[in-house]
Phi, psi and omega in degrees: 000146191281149183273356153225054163072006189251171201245155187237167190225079182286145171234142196296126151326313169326302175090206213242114175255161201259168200240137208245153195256119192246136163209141212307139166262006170209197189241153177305151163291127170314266173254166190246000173254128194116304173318105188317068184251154177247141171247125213260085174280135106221157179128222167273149206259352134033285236245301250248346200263297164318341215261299171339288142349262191305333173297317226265318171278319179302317185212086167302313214289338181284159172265105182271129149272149171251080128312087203257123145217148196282016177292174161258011145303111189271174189257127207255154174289150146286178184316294172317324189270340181280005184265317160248039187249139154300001175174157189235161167212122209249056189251176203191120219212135186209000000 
């Protein structure tokens, strides 16, 4: 309450968001190991580096590709890679 007694009343900007139907553009992969993922970075590297990391530790068994550039453009697979990699990880960090 306010020190001369009225009460103020604010509304969150946010608001009420509504819930959204996500739907996957390819199917998971059952397991990951042995598998071909590629990590497709760009912008700053901040984040992205710890991310690598923890991936990198977490699941020894994958074969990781790495695709970095500090551009704000990612650097896209080619035809060949997209033929042979099993899964993409896509970031994108500014």
């Amino acid at each position: 309450m306010a020190e001369n007694g009225r009460v103020y009343k604010c509304l969150n900007p946010v608001g009420i968001q509504e819930g959204v139907e996500l739907f996957p553009l390819a199917p998971r992969l059952d397991k990951v190991d042995g598998k071909e993922i590629y990590i497709s970075i760009c912008g700053e590297p901040d984040i992205t580096i710890a991310l690598e990391k923890h991936l990198k530790s977490e699941y020894p068994d994958v074969n990781w590709k790495v695709k970095k550039t500090y551009l704000s453009l990612p650097v896209p697979l080619s035809g060949e890679e997209r033929k042979t990699c099993d899964a993409l990880i896509q970031g994108v960090v500014w």
